[in-house]
C-alpha positions in Angstrom: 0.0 0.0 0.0 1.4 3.4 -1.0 2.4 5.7 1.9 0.1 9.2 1.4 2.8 12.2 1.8 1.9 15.5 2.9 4.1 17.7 0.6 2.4 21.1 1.8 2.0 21.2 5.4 0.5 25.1 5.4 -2.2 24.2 2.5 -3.2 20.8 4.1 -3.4 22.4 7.6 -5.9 25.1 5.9 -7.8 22.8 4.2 -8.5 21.0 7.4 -10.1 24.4 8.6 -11.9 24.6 5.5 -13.3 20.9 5.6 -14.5 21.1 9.8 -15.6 25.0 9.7 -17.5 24.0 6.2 -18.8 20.2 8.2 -19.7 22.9 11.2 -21.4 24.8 9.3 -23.3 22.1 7.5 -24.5 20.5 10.9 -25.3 23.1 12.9 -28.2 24.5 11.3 -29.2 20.7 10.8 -32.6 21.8 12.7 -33.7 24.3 9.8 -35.8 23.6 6.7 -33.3 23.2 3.6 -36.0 23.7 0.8 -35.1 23.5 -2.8 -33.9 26.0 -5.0 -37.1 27.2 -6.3 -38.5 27.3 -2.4 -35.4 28.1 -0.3 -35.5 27.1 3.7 -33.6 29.1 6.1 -31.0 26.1 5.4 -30.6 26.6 2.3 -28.2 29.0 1.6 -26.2 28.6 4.4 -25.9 24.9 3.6 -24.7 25.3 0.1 -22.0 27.5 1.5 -20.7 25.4 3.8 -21.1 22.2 1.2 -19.1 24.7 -0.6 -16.7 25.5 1.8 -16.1 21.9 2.4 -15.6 21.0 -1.6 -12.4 23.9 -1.3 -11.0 22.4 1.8 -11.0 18.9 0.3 -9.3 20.8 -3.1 -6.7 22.3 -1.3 -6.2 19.6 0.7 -6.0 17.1 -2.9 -3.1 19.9 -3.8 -1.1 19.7 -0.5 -0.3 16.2 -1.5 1.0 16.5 -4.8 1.8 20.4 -4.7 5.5 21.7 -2.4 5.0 24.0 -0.3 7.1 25.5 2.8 7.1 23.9 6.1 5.2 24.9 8.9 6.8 27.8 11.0 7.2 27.4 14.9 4.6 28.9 16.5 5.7 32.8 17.6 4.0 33.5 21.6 4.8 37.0 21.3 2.9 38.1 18.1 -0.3 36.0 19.6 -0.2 37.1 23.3 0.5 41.1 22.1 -2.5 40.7 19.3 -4.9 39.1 21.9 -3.8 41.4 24.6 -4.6 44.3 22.4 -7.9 43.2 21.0 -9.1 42.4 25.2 -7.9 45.8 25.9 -9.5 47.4 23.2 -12.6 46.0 24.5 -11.7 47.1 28.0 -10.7 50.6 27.5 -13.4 51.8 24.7 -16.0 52.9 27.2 -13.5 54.7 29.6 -11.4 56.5 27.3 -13.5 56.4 23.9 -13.0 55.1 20.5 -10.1 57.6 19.5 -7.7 57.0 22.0 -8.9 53.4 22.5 -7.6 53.0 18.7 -4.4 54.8 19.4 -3.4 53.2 22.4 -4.3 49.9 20.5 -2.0 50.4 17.5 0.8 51.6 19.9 1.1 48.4 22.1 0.3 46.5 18.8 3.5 47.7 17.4 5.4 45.5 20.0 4.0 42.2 18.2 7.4 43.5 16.1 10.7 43.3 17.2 11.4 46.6 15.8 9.3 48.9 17.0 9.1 52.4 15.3 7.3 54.6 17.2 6.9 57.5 15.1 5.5 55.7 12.4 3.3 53.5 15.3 2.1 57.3 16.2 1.3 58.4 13.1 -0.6 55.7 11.9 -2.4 55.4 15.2 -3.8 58.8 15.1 -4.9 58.1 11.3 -6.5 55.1 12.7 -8.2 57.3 15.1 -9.1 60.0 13.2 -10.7 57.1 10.4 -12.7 55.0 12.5 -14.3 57.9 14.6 -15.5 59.5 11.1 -16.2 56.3 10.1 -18.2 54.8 12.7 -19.5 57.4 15.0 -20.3 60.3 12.5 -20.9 58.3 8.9 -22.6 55.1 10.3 -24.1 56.6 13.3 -22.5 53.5 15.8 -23.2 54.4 19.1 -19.8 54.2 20.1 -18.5 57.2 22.6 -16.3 58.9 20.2 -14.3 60.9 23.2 -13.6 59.9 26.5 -16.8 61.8 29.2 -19.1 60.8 25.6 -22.3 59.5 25.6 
């Protein structure tokens, strides 16, 4: 019997994703009404798209053993523990502080995910971050997100 060889670790690893967020998908609304196409259930749609979703997993997965690819990288603790400590602070500081300096002070502890922090270009991009997603979201979509700190 022939010995199956994973040539692409980083495709195969994704297309396992693919094929149990796709298989997730599938099963979890297994309590809806699928339909058919010309009388579509609530299932329908989302069903397709995780069949779908599934069908590109098991693809990628087909081309991970006959496609080379690079090797999987060690995993990297700082990158991961910087970019979930940002997001929880995010979370934690947006109603004391408000959205604008919430966003800075989120893009300027994100820049030590790097090992070369530059923290001119950290500032200056934070406060265009700032200045975007206040426009954006509090005065173009209306969020009701406290813009400033002391904001409604």
């Amino acid at each position: 019997m022939p010995r199956v060889r994973i040539k692409n670790p980083q495709d195969f690893g994704a297309a396992a994703m693919f094929v149990l967020i796709g298989l997730a998908g599938f099963f979890l609304g297994g309590d809806l009404e699928f339909g058919t196409a010309s009388k579509m259930g609530p299932r329908y749609f989302p069903g397709i798209l995780s069949l779908l979703i599934v069908a590109l997993g098991l693809g990628l997965g087909a081309s991970s053993l006959a496609v080379k690819g690079p090797r999987i990288e060690p995993v990297q603790l700082r990158p991961v523990a910087v970019v979930i400590g940002v997001v929880l602070l995010f979370g934690y500081l947006l109603d004391i502080v408000g959205l604008a300096l919430s966003t800075m002070i989120l893009t300027l502890v994100a820049a030590f995910a790097r090992r070369e922090v530059r923290i001119v270009e950290s500032l200056l991009l934070g406060a265009g971050l700032a200045i975007f997603v206040v426009v954006l979201f509090v005065y173009a979509l209306s969020q009701p997100l406290p813009a400033w700190w002391g904001a409604p």
